[in-house]
C-alpha positions as CSV (number, residue, x, y, z in Angstrom):
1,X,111.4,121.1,49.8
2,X,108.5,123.4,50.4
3,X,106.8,125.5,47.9
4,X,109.1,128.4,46.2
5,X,106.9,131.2,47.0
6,X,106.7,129.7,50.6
7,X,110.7,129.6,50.6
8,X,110.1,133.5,49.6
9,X,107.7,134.4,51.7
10,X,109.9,133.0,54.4
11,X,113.0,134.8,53.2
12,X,111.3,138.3,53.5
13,X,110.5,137.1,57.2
14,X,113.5,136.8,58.1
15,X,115.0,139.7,56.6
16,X,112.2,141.6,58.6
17,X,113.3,140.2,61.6
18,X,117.0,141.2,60.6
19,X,115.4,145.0,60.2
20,X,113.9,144.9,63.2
21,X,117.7,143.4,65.3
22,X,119.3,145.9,63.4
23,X,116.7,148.8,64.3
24,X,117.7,147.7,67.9
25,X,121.1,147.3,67.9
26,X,121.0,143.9,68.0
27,X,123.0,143.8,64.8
28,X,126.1,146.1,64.2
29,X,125.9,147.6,60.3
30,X,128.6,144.7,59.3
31,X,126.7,142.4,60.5
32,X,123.3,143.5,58.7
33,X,125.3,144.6,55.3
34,X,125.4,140.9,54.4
35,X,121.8,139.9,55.1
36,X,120.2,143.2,53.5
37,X,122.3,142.5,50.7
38,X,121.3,139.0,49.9
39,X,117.8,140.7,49.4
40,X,118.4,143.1,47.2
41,X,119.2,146.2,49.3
42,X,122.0,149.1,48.9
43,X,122.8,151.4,51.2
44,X,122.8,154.8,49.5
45,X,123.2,158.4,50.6
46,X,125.8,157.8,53.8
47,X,123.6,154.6,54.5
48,X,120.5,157.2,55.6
49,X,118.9,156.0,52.8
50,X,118.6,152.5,50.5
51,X,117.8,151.2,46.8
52,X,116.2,148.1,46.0
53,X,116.9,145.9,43.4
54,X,114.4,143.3,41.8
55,X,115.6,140.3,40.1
56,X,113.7,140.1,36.5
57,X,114.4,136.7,35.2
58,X,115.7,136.5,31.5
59,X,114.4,140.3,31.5
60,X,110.7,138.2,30.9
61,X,107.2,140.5,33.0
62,X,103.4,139.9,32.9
63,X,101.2,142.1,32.6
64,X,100.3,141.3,36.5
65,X,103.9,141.8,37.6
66,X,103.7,145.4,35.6
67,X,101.3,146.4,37.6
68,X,103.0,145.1,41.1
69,X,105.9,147.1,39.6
70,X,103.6,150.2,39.5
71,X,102.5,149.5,42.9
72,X,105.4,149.2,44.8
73,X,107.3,152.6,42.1
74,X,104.2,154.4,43.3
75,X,103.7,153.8,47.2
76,X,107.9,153.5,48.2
77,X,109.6,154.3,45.1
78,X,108.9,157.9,44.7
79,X,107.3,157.3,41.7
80,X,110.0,156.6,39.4
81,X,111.5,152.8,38.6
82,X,115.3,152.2,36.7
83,X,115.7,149.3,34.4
84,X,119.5,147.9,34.6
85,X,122.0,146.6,31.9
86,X,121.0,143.4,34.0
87,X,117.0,143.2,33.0
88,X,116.8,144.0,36.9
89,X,114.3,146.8,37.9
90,X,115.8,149.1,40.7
91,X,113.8,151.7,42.9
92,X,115.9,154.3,45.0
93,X,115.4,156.3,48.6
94,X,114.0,154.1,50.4
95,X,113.6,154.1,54.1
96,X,114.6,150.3,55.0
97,X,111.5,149.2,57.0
98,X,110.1,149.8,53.0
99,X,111.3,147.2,51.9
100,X,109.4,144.7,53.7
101,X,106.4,145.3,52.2
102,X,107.4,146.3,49.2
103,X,108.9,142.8,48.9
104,X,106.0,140.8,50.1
105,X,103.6,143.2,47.3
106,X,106.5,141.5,44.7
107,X,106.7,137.9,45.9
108,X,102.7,137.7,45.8
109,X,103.3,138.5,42.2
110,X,106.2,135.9,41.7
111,X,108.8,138.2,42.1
112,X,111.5,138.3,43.8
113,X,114.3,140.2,45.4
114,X,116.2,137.0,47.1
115,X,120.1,137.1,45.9
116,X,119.7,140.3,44.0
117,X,123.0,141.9,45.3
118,X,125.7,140.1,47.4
119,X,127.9,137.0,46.5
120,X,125.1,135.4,45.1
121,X,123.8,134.3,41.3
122,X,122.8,137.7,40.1
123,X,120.1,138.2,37.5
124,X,120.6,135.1,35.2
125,X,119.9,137.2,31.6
126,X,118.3,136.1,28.6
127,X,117.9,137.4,25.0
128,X,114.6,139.8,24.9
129,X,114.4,138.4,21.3
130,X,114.3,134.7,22.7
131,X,111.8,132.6,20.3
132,X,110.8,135.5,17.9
133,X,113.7,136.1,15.8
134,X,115.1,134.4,12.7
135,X,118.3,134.0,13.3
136,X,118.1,132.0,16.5
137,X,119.1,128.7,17.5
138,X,116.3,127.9,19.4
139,X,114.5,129.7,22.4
140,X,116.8,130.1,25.3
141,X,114.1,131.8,27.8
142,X,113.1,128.1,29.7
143,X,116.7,127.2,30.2
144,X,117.4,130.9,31.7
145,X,114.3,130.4,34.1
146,X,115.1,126.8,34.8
147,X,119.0,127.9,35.8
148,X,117.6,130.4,37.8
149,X,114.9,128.3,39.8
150,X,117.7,125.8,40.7
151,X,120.1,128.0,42.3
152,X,117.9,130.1,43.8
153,X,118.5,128.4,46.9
154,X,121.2,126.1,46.5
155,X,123.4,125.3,49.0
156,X,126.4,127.6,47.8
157,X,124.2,130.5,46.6
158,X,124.7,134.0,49.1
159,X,128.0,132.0,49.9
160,X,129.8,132.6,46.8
161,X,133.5,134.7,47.5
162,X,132.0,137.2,45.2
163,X,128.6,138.1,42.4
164,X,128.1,135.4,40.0
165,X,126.7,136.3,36.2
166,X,124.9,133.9,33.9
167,X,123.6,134.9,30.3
168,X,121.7,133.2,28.1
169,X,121.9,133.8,24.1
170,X,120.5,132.1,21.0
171,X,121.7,134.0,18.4
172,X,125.0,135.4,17.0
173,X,124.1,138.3,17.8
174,X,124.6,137.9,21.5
175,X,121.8,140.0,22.9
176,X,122.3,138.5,26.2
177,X,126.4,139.4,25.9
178,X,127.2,136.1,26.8
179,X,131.1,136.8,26.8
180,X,130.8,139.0,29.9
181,X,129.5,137.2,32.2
182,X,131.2,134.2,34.6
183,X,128.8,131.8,32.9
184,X,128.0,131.9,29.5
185,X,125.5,129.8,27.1
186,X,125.3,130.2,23.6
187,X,122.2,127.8,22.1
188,X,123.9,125.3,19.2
189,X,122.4,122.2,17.7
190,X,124.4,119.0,18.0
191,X,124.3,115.6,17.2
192,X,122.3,114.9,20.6
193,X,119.7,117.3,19.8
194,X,119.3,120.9,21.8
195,X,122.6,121.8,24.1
196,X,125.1,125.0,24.7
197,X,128.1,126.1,24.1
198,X,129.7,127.1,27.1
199,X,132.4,130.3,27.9
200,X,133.3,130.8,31.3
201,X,135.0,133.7,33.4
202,X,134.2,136.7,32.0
203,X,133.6,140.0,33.2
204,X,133.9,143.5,33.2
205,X,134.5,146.1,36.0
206,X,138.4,147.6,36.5
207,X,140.3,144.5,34.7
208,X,137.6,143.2,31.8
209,X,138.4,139.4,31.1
210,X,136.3,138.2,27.7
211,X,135.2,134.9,28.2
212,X,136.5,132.1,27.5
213,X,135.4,128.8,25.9
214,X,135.2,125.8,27.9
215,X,133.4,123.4,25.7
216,X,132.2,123.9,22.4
217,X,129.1,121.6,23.3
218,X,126.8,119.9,26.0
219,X,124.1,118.7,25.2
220,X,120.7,120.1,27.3
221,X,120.9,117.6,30.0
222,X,124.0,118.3,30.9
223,X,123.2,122.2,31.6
224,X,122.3,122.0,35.7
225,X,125.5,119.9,36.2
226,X,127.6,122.6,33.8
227,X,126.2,125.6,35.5
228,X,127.2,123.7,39.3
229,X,130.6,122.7,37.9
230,X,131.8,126.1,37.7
231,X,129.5,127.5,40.5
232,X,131.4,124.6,43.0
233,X,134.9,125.5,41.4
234,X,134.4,129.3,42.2
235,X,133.1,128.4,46.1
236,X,135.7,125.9,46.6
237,X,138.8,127.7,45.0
238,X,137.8,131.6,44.4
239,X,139.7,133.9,46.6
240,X,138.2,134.4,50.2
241,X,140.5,137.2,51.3
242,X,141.0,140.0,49.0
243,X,137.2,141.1,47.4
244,X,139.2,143.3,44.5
245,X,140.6,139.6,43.3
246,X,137.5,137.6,44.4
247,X,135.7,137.2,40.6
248,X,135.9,134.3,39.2
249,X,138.3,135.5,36.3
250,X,141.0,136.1,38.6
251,X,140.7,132.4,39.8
252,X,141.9,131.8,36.2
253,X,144.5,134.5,35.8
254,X,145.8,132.9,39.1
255,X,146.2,129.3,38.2
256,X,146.0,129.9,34.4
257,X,143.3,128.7,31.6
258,X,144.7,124.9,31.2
259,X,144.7,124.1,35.0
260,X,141.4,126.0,35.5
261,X,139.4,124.6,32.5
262,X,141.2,120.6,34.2
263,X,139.6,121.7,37.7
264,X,136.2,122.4,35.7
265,X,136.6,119.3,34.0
266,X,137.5,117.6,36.9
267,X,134.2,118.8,39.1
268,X,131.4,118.5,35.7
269,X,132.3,114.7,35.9
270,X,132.1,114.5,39.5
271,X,128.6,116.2,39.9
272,X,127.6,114.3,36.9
273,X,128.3,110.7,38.2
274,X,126.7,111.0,41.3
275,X,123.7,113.8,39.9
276,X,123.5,113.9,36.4
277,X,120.4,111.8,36.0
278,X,118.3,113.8,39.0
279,X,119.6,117.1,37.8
280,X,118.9,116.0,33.8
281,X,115.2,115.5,35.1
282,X,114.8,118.4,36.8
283,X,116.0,120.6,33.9
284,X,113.1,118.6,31.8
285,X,110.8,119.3,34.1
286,X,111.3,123.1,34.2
287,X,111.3,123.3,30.4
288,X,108.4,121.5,30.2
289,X,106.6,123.6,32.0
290,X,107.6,127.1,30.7
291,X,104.3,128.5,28.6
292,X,104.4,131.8,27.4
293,X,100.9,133.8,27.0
294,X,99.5,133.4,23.6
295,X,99.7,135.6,21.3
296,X,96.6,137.9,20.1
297,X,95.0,137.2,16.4
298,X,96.2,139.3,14.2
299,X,94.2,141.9,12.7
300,X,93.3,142.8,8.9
301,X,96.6,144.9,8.0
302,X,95.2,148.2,6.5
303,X,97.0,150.7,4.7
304,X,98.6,152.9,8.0
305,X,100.9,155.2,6.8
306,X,100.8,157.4,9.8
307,X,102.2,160.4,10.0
308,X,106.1,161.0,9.9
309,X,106.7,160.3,13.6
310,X,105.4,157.0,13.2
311,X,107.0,156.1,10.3
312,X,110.6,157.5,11.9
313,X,109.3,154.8,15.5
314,X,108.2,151.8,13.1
315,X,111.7,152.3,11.3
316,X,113.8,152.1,14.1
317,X,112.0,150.8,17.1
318,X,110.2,147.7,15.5
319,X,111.4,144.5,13.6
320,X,109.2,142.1,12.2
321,X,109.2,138.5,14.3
322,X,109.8,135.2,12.5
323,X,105.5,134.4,13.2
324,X,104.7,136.3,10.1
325,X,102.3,139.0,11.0
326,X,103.7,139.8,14.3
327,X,106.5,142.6,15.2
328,X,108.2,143.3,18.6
329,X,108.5,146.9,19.2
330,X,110.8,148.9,21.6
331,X,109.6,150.9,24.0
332,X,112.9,153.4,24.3
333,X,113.0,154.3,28.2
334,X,115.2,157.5,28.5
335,X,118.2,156.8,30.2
336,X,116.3,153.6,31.9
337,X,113.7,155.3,34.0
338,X,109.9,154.7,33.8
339,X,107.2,155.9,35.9
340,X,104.9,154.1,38.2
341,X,101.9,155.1,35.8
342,X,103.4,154.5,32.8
343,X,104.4,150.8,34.4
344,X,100.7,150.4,35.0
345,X,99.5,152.1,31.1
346,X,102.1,149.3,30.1
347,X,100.3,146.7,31.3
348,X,97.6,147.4,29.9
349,X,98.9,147.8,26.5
350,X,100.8,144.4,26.5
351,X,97.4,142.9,27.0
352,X,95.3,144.8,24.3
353,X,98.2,144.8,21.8
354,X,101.0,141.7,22.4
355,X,100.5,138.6,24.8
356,X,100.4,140.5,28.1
357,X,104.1,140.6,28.4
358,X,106.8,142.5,28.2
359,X,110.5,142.0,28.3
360,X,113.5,144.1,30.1
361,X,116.5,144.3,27.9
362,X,120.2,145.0,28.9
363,X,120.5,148.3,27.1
364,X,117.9,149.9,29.6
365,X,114.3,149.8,27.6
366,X,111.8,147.5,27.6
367,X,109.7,145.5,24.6
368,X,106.7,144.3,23.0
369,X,105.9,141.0,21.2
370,X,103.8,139.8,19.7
371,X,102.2,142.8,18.0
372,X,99.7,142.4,15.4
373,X,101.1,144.8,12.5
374,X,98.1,146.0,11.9
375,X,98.0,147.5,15.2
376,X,101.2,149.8,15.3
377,X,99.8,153.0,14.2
378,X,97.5,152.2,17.4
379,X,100.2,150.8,20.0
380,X,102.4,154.4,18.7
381,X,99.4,156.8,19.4
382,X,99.3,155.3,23.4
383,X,102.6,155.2,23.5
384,X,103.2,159.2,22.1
385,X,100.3,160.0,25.2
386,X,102.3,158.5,27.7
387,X,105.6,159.9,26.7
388,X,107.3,156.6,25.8
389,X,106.7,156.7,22.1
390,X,110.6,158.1,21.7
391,X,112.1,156.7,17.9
392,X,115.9,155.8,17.2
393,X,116.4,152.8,19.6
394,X,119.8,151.2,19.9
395,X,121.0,154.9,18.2
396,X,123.8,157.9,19.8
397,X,120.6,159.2,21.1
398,X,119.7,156.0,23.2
399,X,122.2,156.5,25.8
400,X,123.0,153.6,28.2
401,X,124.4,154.8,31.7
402,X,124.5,152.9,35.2
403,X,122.8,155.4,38.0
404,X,125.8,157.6,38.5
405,X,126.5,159.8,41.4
406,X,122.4,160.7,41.7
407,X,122.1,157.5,43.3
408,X,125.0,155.4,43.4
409,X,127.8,156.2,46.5
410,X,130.2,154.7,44.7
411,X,130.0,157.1,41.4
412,X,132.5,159.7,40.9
413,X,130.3,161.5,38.2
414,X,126.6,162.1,37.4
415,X,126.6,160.0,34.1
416,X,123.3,160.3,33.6
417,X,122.9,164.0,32.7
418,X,126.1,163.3,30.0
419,X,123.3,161.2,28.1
420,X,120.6,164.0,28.2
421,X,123.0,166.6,26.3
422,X,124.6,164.4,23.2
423,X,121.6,165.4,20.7
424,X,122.6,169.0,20.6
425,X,125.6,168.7,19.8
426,X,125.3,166.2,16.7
427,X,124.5,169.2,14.4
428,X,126.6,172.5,15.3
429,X,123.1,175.2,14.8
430,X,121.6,173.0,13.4
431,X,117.6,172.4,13.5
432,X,116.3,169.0,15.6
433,X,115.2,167.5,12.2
434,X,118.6,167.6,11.0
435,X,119.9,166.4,14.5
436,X,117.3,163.3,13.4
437,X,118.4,163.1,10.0
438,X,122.0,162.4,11.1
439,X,121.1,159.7,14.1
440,X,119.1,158.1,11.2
441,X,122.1,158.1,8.7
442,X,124.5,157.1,11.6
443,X,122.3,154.0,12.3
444,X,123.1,151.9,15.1
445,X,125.3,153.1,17.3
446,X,125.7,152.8,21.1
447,X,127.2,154.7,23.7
448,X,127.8,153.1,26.9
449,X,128.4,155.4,30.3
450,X,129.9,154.2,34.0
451,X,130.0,156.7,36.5
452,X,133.3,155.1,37.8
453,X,135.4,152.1,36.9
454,X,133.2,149.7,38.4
455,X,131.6,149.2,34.7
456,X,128.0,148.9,35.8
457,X,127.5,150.8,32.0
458,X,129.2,148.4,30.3
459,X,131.3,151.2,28.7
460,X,134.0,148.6,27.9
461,X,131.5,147.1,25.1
462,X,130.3,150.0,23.4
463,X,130.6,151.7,20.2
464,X,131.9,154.5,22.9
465,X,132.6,153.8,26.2
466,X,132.9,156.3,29.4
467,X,134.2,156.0,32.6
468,X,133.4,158.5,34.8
469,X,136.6,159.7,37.4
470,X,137.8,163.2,39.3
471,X,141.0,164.9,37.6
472,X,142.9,167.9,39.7
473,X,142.9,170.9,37.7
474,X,145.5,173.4,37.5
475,X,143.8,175.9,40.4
476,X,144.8,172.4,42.5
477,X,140.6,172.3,42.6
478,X,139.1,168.4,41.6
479,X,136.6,168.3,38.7
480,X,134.7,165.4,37.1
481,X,135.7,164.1,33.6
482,X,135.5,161.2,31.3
483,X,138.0,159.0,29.5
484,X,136.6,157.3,26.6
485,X,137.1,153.7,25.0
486,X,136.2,153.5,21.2
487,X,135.3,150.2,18.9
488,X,134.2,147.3,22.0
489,X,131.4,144.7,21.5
490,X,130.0,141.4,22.4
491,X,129.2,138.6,20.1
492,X,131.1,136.0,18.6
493,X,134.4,138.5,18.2
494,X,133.9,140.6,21.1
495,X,136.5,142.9,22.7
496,X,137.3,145.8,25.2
497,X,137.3,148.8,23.5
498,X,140.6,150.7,23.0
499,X,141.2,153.7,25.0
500,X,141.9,157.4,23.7
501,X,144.7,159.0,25.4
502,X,143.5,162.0,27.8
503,X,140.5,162.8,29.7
504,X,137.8,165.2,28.7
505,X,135.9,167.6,31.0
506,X,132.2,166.2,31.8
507,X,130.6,169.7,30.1
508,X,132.9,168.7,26.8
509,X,132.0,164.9,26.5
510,X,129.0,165.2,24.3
511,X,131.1,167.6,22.0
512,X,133.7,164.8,21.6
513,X,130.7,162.0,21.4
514,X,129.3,164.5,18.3
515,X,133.0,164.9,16.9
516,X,133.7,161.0,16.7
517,X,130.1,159.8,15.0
518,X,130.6,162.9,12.4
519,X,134.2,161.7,11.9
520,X,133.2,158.5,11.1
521,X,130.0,159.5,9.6
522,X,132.6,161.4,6.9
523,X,135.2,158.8,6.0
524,X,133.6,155.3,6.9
525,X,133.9,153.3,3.9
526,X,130.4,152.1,2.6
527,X,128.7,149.3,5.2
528,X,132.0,149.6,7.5
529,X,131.2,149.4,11.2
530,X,132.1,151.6,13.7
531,X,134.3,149.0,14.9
532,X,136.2,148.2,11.8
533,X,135.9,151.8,11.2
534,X,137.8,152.0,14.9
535,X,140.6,149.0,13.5
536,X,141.5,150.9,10.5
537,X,141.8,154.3,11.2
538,X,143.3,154.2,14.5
539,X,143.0,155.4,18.2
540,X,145.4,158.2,17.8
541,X,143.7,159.3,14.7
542,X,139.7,158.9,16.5
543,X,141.3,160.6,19.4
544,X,142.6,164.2,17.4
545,X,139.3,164.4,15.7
546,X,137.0,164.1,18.8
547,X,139.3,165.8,21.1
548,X,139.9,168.7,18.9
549,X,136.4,169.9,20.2
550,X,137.2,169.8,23.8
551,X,138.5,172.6,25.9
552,X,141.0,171.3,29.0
553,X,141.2,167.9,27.7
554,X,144.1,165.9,29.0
C-alpha cells in the first residue's frame, strides 16, 4: 500500500480530472454528484455555486494545519471558515475548479477532504477534553485517529448505502455524544486492560434512534474488527433502494434489535478468525505512534485578577486540566464562524500559550490546552483584540445552529440569525449587564437550531431544540417558523427532547427561548436540571409559559 498522503494526493487527481470531464460534458451532473461528493463537495446555490467540507479528525489541529486553514479561508473561502457539530471545518461559494487547489494546500498539511460527504465514514469525533480531564477513562484521541486511518480507504468506504458516524468518548459526560452516532465507543477498563463499550445505530435527522448497546465490553484489540463488523453488516444488508430508509438504524427497526445485534455477532467473529491478529496489530501500531506536542512549562502564577471581563471568561470559558497547573480554555466562535486571520492569530497563540494545538468541538467553538494558568490574563487580552475573547460558553447565549438557508439548499429557515437575537430578549429593558447576570445564574444551558428536519443542529439533544419549517398563514401567504423540543441530551441517559405543541413565528422564537429559561430560572428547585426541570413540570405546562410571549403561534 503506498504512502497515505500519496493515496491523497492521488485522490485530488483524480477528482481534478472528474472536474475537468464534467466541465466538458463528459460527465452528466448525476454522474459527477457522487465523485464530488466523496471529496467533500456540496452543491449550493442552484448547483452555481459549492461548499467544502474538511474532515478534522477527533476535532484534533496543529498549529501548521491553522494556518493551511487560514490559507485556503483567505484565497477561496471568502474569508470566512464554519466549524460543524461534526469537528469538520466547512468553507462556502466556491467556484468548483477551487477546490482543487484548495485541497492539495490541505493534504500538504495532512488534511484531508477524502469521504467528507457521501456514503462514506464521516468525521470519526472524539472528545476535545480527551487526556486532560479528570473524570476520564483514559484518552480516546489515538483510537479515534487509528479508526479513522483504517477506513479511510477501505474497501467498503464511498460504497456504504448511506453516511456512517463514529464517536469516540471517555467520559460520562459524553462530549463526543456517542449515542447519536451509528458507531459508538465509550472508554471502560476491564479485566483485559483498555477496551470500549460499544452502542450501535443511532442517529438523528427526521426519525432519531438513541443508540443502542451491543456489548458492554471489547477489549482494545478487538476495536478494528468491531468497527468492520458493523461497517460490513450495514454494506451487506442496509437498504440500497430507498435513501430516506438507507441509515443504518432503519436496518434495525426492519429486522428488529435481537436479529440485528445476532447478524453483528455473527460478522465480529467472522472478521475476527480470519483478521483479528493483523487488524489487533495494526491498531497497536497506530496507538503507538500517536504523540501529542508537549506542553509549554508553566509559568510563576502571579496574582492576575484582571479586570471584570476576564474574570466573567476565566469563569465560564476555562476549566482547570487534571496536569495541575494547566487549563484548557474555550475559544467561543459565534454561531461557528472564524475568519481566515483570526485562524492564522490562532496559531500563533496555541504555540506561545498551549502545545501548538487546538481542538474543534461539536458545539461549534474551538479550544486550548495546555495553558499555563499563569498566562490567562495574557491569552484573554489577544483573544479580546481579535474579537474571540466572547465569555459564557456552553450558555443560552452560545447558540448552536447548522448553516441554515444562508448556505444550505436544503434549509427552510435562516437559523442562524435566530441565534444572533436571544440575548435581548433575556431581560424585557433591561441593561446588557443584567442580560449577563441572568446567563450567569442560568448556567449551562444549550440551545440547539436546524434549519429543517434534517437535524444537522442536533436540536433533538438540546436543552431546546429548533427545527426550522414553512407554515401557510391565514392571507394563504408561507412564512418561516420554528417548532421547539424541550429537555434532550446525550450521555449515559440520553433522549430526544419532547416536543411543545404549535409552531412559533421565526421573529417570536427568541421571545419564547427568553420565556422558557426565566420560567425555569423562577421555579427550578435548587441544583434541578433543565431536564428534570422539563420531567416534572411538563410539556404542556413549558409550552403555556413560553408561548404566552409569542404572537401567531400555532
Amino acid at each position: 500500500m503506498s504512502h497515505p498522503v500519496e493515496r491523497l494526493a492521488a485522490a485530488i487527481d483524480v477528482h481534478a480530472e472528474n472536474v475537468a470531464k464534467f466541465k466538458r460534458g463528459e460527465l452528466t451532473p448525476d454522474q459527477f454528484r457522487p465523485l464530488r461528493l466523496a471529496m467533500g463537495v456540496y452543491a449550493q446555490l442552484a448547483h452555481v455555486k459549492h461548499m467544502q467540507r474538511i474532515k478534522i479528525p477527533g476535532g484534533q489541529l496543529t498549529a501548521a494545519q491553522l494556518e493551511a486553514l487560514a490559507e485556503v479561508t483567505e484565497r477561496w473561502g471568502r474569508g470566512l471558515a464554519h466549524v460543524t457539530t461534526r469537528q469538520d471545518i466547512q468553507l462556502h461559494y466556491l467556484e468548483i475548479e477551487e477546490t482543487i487547489d484548495l485541497q492539495r494546500v490541505l493534504v500538504g498539511a495532512g488534511v484531508t477532504t477524502v469521504g467528507a460527504c457521501a456514503d462514506t465514514l464521516r468525521n470519526i469525533t472524539a472528545s476535545h477534553l480527551a487526556g486532560v480531564v479528570e473524570d476520564e477513562v483514559f484518552d480516546v484521541t489515538p483510537y479515534a485517529l487509528a479508526v479513522t486511518q483504517h477506513f479511510l480507504f477501505h474497501e467498503h468506504n464511498r460504497r456504504l448505502p448511506r453516511k456512517f458516524k463514529v464517536a469516540f468518548s471517555g467520559s460520562a459526560r459524553d462530549h463526543a455524544q456517542i449515542m447519536i452516532n451509528d458507531i459508538g465507543l465509550f472508554a471502560k477498563i476491564g479485566d483485559r486492560g483498555r477496551g470500549f463499550a460499544v452502542y450501535v445505530a443511532g442517529s438523528l435527522g427526521s426519525t432519531p434512534e438513541i443508540a443502542h448497546l451491543w456489548k458492554e465490553f471489547i477489549p482494545e484489540s478487538d476495536l478494528l474488527p468491531v468497527c468492520e463488523a458493523v461497517v460490513s453488516v450495514f454494506h451487506r444488508d442496509g437498504e440500497r433502494k430507498n435513501r430516506k430508509k438507507a441509515r443504518l438504524k432503519f436496518l434495525l427497526r426492519k429486522i428488529g434489535e435481537a436479529e440485528f445485534l445476532r447478524r453483528l455477532d455473527e460478522e465480529f467473529a467472522r472478521i475476527k478468525a480470519e483478521r483479528g491478529e493483523a487488524l489487533a496489530a495494526e491498531l497497536t501500531e497506530q496507538v503507538a505512534g500517536y504523540r501529542e506536542n508537549d506542553p509549554p512549562p508553566l509559568t510563576p502564577l502571579r496574582e492576575t485578577l484582571g479586570d471584570g471581563a476576564f474574570a466573567r471568561w476565566k469563569r465560564t470559558n476555562t476549566i482547570a486540566q487534571k496536569q495541575p497547573g494547566y487549563r484548557v480554555a474555550t475559544v467561543k466562535l459565534p454561531l461557528g464562524d472564524i475568519t481566515g486571520e483570526q485562524l492564522r492569530r490562532l496559531a500563533d497563540i496555541s504555540r506561545r500559550f498551549g502545545n501548538g494545538e487546538v481542538r474543534a468541538t461539536n458545539t461549534q467553538n474551538f479550544v486550548l490546552r495546555w495553558v499555563p494558568e499563569g498566562k490567562l490574563l495574557s491569552l484573554h487580552r489577544e483573544l479580546s483584540e481579535m474579537g474571540l475573547a466572547e465569555a459564557d460558553a456552553g450558555h443560552i447565549t452560545d447558540v448552536v445552529t447548522c448553516p441554515g438557508g444562508d448556505y444550505c439548499t436544503l434549509a427552510i429557515t435562516k437559523s442562524m440569525e435566530v441565534g444572533a437575537r436571544i440575548r435581548e430578549h433575556l431581560v424585557p429593558n433591561g441593561s446588557r449587564q443584567e442580560a449577563d447576570d441572568f446567563v450567569s445564574a442560568l448556567g449551562e444551558f444549550d440551545i440547539k437550531i436546524s434549519g429543517c428536519p434534517n437535524s444537522c443542529g442536533q436540536h433533538h439533544v438540546a436543552d431546546i431544540g429548533m427545527t426550522g419549517l414553512m407554515v401557510k398563514g391565514k392571507d394563504g401567504v408561507e412564512r418561516p417558523h420554528y417548532s421547539l423540543r424541550v429537555g434532550g441530551c446525550c450521555g449515559p441517559s440520553a433522549r430526544v427532547g419532547e416536543r411543545l405543541d404549535g409552531r412559533i413565528p421565526e421573529e417570536e422564537t427568541p421571545k419564547v427561548i427568553a420565556a422558557i429559561a426565566r420560567f425555569y430560572m423562577a421555579s427550578r428547585a435548587e441544583g434541578e436540571s433543565f431536564r428534570d426541570f422539563v420531567t416534572r413540570k411538563g410539556v404542556q405546562e413549558i409550552t403555556r409559559a413560553g408561548f404566552a410571549v409569542a404572537e401567531g403561534a400555532l
